[in-house]
Phi, psi and omega in degrees: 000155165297141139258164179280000158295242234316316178275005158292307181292316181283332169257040177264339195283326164315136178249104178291129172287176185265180193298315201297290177305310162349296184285324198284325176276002167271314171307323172284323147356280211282004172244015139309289197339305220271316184293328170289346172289304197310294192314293162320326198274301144353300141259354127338262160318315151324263206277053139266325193279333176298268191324325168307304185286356148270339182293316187299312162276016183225327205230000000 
């Protein structure tokens, strides 16, 4: 187990990042997303548009 002297000591050792790195890795953060929304959505519409046209050839 910790004590909280030890765990106190550990976190003066952290070196926190600043507001700048902060922003900049939440802006890649969120334009992965968006891009991966993109993408997903994309095959989305693909393979909906398929099951229609075999729903359409089967039935």
């Amino acid at each position: 187990m910790f004590s909280v002297k030890e765990l106190k000591s550990e976190f003066k050792r952290i070196t926190w990042p600043g507001k700048k790195e902060i922003a900049q890795k939440t802006g890649i953060t969120l334009l992965v997303c968006a891009i991966m929304s993109v993408i997903i959505g994309i095959y989305d519409l693909f393979f909906n548009w398929i099951m229609r046209k075999l729903e359409d050839l089967f039935l």
